[in-house]
C-alpha positions in Angstrom: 0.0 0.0 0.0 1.5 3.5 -1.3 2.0 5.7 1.8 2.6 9.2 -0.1 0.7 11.9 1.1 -0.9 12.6 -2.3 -2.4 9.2 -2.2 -3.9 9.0 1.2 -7.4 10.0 1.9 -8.1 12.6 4.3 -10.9 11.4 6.0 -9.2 10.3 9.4 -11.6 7.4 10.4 -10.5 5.9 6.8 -6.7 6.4 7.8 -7.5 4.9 11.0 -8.5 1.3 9.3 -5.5 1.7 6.7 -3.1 2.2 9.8 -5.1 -1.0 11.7 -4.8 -3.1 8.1 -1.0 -2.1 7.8 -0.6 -3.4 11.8 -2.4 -6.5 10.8 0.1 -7.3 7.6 3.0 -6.7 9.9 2.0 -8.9 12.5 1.4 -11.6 10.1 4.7 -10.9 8.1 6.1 -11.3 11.1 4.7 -14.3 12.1 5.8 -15.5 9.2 9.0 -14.6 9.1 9.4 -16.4 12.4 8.1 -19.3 11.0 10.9 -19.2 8.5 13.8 -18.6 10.8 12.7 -21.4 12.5 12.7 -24.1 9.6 15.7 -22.6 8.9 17.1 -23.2 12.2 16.6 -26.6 12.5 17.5 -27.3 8.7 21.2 -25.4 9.9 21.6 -27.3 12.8 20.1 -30.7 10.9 23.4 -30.3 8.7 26.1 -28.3 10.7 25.3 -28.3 14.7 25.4 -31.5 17.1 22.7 -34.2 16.5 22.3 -34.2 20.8 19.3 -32.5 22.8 21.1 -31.0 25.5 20.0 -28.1 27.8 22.1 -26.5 30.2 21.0 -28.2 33.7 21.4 -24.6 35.3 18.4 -23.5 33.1 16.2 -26.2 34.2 16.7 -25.2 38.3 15.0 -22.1 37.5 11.4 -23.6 37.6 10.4 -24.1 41.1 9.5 -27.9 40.2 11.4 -29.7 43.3 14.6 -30.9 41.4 16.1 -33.6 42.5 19.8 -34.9 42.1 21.4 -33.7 39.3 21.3 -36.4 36.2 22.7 -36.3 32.9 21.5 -33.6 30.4 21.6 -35.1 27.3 18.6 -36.7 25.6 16.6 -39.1 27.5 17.4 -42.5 26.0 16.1 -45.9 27.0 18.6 -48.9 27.5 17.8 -52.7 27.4 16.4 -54.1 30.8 19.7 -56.4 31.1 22.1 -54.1 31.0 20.5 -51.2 33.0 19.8 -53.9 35.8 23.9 -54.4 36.6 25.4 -53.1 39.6 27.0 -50.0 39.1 30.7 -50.4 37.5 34.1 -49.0 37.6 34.3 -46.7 34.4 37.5 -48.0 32.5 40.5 -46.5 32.5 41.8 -45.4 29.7 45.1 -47.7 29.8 45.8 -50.7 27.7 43.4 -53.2 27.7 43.7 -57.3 27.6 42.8 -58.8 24.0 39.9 -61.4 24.0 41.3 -64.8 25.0 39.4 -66.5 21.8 42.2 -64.7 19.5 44.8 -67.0 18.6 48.2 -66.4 20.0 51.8 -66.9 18.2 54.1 -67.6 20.8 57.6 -65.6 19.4 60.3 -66.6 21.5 62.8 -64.1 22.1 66.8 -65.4 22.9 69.8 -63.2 24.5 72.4 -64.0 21.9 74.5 -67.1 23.1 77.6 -65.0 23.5 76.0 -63.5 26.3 74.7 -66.4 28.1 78.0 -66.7 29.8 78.7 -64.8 33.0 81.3 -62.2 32.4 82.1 -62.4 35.9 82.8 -65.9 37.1 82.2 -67.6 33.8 79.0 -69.3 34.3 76.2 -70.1 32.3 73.8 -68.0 33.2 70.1 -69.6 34.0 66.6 -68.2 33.0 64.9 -66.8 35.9 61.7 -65.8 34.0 59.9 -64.1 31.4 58.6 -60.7 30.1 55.4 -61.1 28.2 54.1 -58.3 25.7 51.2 -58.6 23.2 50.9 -57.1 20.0 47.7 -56.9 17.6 48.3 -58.1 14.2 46.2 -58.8 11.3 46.3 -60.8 8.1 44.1 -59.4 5.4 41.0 -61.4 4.0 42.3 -64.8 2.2 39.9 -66.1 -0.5 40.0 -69.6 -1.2 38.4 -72.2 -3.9 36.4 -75.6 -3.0 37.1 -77.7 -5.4 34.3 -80.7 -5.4 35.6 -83.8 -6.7 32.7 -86.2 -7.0 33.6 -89.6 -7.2 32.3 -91.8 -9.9 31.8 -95.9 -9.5 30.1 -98.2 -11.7 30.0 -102.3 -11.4 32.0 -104.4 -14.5 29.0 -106.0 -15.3 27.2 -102.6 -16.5 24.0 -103.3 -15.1 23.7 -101.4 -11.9 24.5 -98.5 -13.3 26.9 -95.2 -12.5 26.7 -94.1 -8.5 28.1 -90.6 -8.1 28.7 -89.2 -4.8 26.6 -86.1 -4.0 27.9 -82.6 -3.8 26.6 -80.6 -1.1 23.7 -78.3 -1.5 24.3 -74.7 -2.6 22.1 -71.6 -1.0 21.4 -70.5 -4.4 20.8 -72.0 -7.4 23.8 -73.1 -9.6 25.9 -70.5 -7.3 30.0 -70.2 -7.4 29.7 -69.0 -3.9 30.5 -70.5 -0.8 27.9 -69.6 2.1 30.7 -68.2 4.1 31.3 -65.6 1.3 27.4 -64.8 1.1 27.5 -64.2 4.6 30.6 -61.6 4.2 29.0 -60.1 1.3 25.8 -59.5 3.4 27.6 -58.8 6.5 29.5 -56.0 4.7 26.5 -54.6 2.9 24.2 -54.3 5.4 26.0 -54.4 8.3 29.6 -52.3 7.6 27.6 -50.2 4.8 29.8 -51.1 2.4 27.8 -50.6 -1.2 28.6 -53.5 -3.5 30.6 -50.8 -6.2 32.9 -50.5 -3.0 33.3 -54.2 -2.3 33.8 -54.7 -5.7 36.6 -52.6 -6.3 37.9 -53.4 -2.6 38.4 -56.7 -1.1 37.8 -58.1 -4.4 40.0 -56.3 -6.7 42.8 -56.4 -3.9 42.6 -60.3 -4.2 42.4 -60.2 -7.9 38.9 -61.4 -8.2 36.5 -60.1 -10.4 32.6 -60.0 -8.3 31.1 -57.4 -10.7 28.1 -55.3 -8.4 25.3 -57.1 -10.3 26.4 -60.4 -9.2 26.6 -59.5 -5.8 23.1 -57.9 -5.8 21.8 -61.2 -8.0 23.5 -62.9 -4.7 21.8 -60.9 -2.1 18.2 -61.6 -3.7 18.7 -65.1 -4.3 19.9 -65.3 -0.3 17.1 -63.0 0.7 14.3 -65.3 -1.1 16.2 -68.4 1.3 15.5 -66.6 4.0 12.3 -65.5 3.4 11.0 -68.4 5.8 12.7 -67.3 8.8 11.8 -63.7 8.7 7.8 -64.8 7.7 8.7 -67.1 11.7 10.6 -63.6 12.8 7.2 -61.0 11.9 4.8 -64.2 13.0 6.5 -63.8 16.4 6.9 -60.3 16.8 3.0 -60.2 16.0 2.6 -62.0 19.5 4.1 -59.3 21.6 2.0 -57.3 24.1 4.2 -54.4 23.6 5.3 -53.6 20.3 7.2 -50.0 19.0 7.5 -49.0 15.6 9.1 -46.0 13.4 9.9 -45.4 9.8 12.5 -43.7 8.1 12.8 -43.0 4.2 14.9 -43.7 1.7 15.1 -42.8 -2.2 13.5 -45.6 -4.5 15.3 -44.7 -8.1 14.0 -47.2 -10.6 15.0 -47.6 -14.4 12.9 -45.5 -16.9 12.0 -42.9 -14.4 14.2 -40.4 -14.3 14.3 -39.4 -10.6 13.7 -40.8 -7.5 10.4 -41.0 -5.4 10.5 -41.5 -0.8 10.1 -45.1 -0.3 10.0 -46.1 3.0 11.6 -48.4 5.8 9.2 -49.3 8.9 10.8 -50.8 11.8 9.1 -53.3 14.2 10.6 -54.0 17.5 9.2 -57.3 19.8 9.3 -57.2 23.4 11.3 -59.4 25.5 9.3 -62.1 25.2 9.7 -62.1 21.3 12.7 -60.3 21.0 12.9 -59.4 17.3 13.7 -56.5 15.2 12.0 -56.6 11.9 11.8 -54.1 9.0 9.4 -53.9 6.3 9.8 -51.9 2.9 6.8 -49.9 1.3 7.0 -48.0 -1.7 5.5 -44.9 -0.3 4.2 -43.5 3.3 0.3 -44.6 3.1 -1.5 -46.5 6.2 -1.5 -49.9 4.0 2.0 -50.5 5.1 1.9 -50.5 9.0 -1.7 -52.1 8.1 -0.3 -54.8 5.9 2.4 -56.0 8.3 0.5 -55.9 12.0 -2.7 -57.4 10.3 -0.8 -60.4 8.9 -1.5 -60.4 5.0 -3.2 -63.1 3.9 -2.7 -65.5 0.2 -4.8 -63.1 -1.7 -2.3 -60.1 -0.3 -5.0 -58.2 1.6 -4.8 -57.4 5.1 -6.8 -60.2 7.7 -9.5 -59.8 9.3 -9.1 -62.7 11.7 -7.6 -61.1 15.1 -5.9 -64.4 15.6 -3.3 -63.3 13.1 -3.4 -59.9 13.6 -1.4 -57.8 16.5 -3.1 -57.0 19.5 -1.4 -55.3 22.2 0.2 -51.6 23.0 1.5 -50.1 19.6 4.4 -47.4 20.3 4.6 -44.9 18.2 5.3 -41.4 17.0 1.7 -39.3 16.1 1.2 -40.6 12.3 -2.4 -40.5 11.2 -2.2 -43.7 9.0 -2.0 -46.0 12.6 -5.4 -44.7 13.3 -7.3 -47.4 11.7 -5.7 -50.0 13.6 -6.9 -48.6 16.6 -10.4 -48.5 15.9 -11.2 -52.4 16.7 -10.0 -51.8 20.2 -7.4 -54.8 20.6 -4.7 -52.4 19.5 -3.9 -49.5 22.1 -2.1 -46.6 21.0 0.9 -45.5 23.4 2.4 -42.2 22.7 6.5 -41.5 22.7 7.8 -38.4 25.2 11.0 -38.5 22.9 8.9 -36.9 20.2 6.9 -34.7 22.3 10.1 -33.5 24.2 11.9 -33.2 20.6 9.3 -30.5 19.3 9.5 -28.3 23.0 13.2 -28.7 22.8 13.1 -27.4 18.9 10.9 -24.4 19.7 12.8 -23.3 22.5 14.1 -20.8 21.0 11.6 -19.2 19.9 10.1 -18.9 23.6 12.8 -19.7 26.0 10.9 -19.8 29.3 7.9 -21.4 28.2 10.3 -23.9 26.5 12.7 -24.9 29.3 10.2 -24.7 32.0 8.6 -28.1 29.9 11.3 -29.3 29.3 12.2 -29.2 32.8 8.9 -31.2 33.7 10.2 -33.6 31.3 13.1 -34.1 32.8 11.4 -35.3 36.0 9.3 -38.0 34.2 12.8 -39.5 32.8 13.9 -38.8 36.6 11.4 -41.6 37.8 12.2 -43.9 35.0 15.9 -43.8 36.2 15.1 -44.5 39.5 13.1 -47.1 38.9 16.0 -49.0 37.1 18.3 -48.3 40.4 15.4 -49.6 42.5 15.2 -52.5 40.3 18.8 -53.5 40.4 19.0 -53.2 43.9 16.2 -55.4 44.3 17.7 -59.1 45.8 14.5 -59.9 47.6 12.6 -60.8 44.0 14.9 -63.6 42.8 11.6 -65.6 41.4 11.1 -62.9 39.3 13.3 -62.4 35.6 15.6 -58.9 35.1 12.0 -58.0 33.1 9.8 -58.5 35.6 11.3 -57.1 38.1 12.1 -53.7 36.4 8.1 -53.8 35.1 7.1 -54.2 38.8 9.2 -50.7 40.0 8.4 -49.2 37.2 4.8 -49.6 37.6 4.7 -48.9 41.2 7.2 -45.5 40.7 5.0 -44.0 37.8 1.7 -44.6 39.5 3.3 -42.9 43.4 5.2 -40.1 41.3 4.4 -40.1 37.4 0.9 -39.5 37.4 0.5 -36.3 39.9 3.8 -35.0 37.6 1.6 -35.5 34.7 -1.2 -33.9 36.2 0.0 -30.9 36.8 1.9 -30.5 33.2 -1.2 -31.2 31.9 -2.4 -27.9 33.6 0.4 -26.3 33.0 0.1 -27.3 29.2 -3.8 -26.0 29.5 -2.5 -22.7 30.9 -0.3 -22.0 28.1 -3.2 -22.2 26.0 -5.6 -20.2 27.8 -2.8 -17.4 27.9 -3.3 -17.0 23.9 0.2 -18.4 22.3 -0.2 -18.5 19.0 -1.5 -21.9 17.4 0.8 -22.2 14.1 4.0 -21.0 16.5 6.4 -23.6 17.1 5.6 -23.3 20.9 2.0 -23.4 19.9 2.5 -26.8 17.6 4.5 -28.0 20.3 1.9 -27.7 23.2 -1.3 -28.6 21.1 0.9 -32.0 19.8 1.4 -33.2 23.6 -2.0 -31.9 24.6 -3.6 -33.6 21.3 -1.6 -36.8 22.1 -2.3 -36.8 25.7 -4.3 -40.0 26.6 -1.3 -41.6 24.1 1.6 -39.7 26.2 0.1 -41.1 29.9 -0.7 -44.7 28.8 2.7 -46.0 29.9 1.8 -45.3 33.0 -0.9 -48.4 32.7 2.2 -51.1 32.4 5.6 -51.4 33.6 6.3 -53.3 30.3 5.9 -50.2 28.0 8.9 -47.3 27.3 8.7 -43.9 28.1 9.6 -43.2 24.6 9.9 -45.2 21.7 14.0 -44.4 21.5 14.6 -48.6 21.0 13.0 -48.1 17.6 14.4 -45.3 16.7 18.5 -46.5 17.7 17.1 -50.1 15.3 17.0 -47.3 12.7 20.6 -46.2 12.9 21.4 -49.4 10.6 19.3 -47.3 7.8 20.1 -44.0 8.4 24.3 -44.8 8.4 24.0 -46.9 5.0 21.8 -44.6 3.3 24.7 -42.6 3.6 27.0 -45.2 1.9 24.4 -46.4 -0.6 22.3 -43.7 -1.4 19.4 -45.4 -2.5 17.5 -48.6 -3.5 17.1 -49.4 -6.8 13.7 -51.2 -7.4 11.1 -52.3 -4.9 12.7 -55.7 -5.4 15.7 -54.5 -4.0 13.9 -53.0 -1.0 12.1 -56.0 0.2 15.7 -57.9 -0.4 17.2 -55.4 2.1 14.3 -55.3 5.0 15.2 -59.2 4.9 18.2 -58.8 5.5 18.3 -56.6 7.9 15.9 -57.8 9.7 18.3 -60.9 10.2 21.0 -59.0 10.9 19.3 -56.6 13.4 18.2 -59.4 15.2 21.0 -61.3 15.7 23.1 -57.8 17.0 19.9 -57.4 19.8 21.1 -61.2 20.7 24.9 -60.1 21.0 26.0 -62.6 18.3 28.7 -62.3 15.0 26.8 -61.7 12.2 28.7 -63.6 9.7 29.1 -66.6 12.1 25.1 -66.5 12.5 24.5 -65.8 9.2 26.7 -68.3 7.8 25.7 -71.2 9.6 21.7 -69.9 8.9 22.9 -70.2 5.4 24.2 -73.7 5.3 21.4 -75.0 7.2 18.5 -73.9 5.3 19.9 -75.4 2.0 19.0 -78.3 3.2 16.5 -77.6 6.3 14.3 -80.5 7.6 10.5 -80.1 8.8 10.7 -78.7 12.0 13.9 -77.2 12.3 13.3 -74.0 11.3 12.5 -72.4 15.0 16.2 -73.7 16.0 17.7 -71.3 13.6 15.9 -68.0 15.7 18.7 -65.6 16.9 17.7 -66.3 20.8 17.2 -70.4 19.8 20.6 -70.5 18.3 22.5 -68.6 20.6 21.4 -70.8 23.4 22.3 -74.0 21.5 25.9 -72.6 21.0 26.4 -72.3 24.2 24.5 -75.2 25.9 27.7 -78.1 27.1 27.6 -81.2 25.0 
């Protein structure tokens, strides 16, 4: 709007509304502009500033919220029931360290010359009186080898019975110059180290003068991946029959042949409880409710989700606040449970743009996490509950802590969280999305409060998503949806076998010879949690 004299009116209630118009475009230019410097914020510090959600502990003390002992200030982050359950530790020094016994040891022998064996004093020979003994690390590179089958041939004079030749053993995949333990290396290194196949190819490989061209490795991945299709089918029957289960996605580019440029697929991560303790990934070629839908109502032949709830999940579902879980919630046997990570994320994001209002929730944060951290001391120092597991027995303090202490915390930053409302902050303000998200997620945020089983925050799921989120950055992208179900496979089998503490390529290897030629029934020994025990269990 011109603001020259010659083009203003001069009637003066007419100036009036064109100054109250102008003060209206401001304030919504403004608006917007914060807005803006906020995206661009957290797109800055996405890229350049530190991934951890720290606040200064000093900041927090300002709230008159009865602090208790100081605790660590980085993000709140949930750690597996066994080993938050141990008695408190030493920290490690930062001196040298023993190797692992299992390493094999090369005894080098070191001799004083024989010249000076002999005494120069008296002239005798002098006698050992012990030994200094110093380790070193060494490595030999990768060594490749060939099998070479020789099948013998026998056949009786009389040429009647016959020729008998003795069998070779089965191969994992069809007509396949691969060995299972260099399947499992390939897969290990793919999906595990992140090493993209164009890398293997012209690393390990070309050092040992071997030509694995990318396509054959990827040809081997799929034709591995369609093996183990019957263990991770047994893997997302199981994790079906949890009570609790959490689950996150993350994308990834899908760039397929003819198109031009990519399109967001998506990975979905599914995380059992400690009675099915698997992690299992699924791949959809976009972001829609079908996916989650799909997977947790077990598909059936005809590829549509199934209605029968006896192969369908039914339990507490932990997630973040997408709308496409919502139809799983409306039969009932599915309860949603909200994740204080997420709501904690978006206060600790729009701090900045209200600073008190900000740290003062995060501060009431803070305590929640502080119960949850005393309920794993109180847990560990429990000796008097030795018929109960590790699980149990942190479900029981948990329970009893959040019902004596969570709830009234909640309660009251549920009227705080009502206040801030009533006091007029701004809907579409970062503060104002941040306070309407937890207050519109409420009933989601307080149901872990019901059961010691279920998180505070879903931040298992999200740490299973590292494995995606550090190849992507190797990788790039998937290359057909083909290749994306091929990699939640395989991931999945590799994920679950790092929950269980085991060597991947030892697991995966021995997984690899065994379902070649599998017999009926066998199939729940090769489970990350069944095998583990049957390597250790004495002859």
């Amino acid at each position: 709007m011109s603001t020259e004299a010659t083009s203003l009116p001069n009637d003066v209630s007419l100036l009036k509304e064109i100054i109250v118009q102008q003060q209206e475009a401001l304030v919504h230019q403004q608006r917007q502009i914060d807005q803006l410097e906020h995206r661009l914020d957290q797109l800055l510090r996405r890229y350049y500033g530190p991934r951890a959600e720290r606040v200064d502990p000093n900041q927090l003390s300002l709230f008159d919220l009865e602090p208790e002992a100081p605790t660590s200030v980085e993000t709140p982050n949930e750690e597996e029931p066994e080993a938050i359950l141990k008695t408190k530790q030493h920290r490690k020094g930062h001196g040298r360290r023993s190797f692992p016994k299992n390493i094999e040891r090369r005894e080098i022998l070191l001799d004083i010359p024989d010249t000076e064996k002999t005494c120069p004093c008296c002239g005798q020979e002098r006698r050992e009186i012990g030994r200094v003994v110093t380790e070193r690390l060494g490595f030999d590179p990768a060594r490749f080898y060939v099998n070479r089958y020789v099948q013998l041939k026998y056949a009786c004079p009389c040429e009647l019975s016959g020729v008998v030749t003795a069998e070779k053993p089965i191969s994992p995949i069809e007509r396949g110059n691969a060995e299972p333990d260099l399947l499992a290396f390939t897969a290990v290194s793919r999906f595990d180290d992140h090493s993209p196949y164009h890398r293997q190819e012209n690393g390990h490989f070309k050092r040992a003068g071997i030509d694995i061209p990318r396509s054959t490795q990827c040809d081997w991945m799929r034709q591995i991946a369609e093996l183990l299709a019957p263990l991770y089918a047994l893997m997302h029957d199981r994790v079906l029959l949890s009570d609790v289960l959490g689950t996150d996605d993350t994308p990834v580019p899908l760039v397929e042949r003819g198109r031009g440029k990519a399109r967001q697929a998506r990975f979905w991560a599914y995380r059992g409880d400690e009675v099915y303790p698997y992690d299992v990934f699924d791949f959809t070629s976009s972001r829609s409710r079908d996916g989650p839908l799909r997977f947790l109502r077990r598909a059936a032949s005809d590829g549509l989700p199934s209605k029968d709830p006896a192969k369908s999940f039914r339990g507490y579902l932990q997630a973040d606040a997408f709308p496409g879980y919502d139809v799983l919630f409306e039969r009932g046997d599915v309860v949603e449970v909200g994740c204080w990570a997420h709501a904690r994320r978006k206060f600790f994001e729009a701090k900045e743009t209200d600073l008190a209002c900000g740290m003062e929730a995060l501060a009431r944060i803070r305590q929640l996490y502080d119960v949850e951290r005393d309920a794993k001391e109180q847990a560990g120092e429990d000796v008097t509950s030795e018929r109960l597991t590790t699980s149990e027995r942190l479900a029981a303090c948990r329970l009893a802590l959040r019902r004596e202490r969570s709830r009234p915390l909640l309660d009251a930053f549920k009227a705080w969280l009502d206040e801030r409302i009533r006091s007029g902050l701004l809907p579409k303000s970062a503060m104002g999305q941040a306070v309407r998200y937890a207050l519109s997620n409420w009933d989601a945020l307080c149901r872990y409060t019901e059961d010691g089983r279920i998180r505070i925050d879903n931040n298992a799921v999200e740490r299973m998503l590292r494995i995606i989120a550090v190849g992507r950055k190797n990788w790039l992208f998937t290359g057909s949806d083909r290749g994306g179900r091929t990699a939640a496979i395989l991931f999945t089998i590799i994920a679950s076998a790092k929950r269980h503490g085991l060597n991947t390529w030892a697991y995966l290897r021995d997984v690899l010879v065994r379902l070649a030629d599998l017999k009926p029934g066998e199939l729940e020994q090769l489970l990350p949690d069944r095998w583990r025990d049957s390597q250790t269990t004495p002859a």
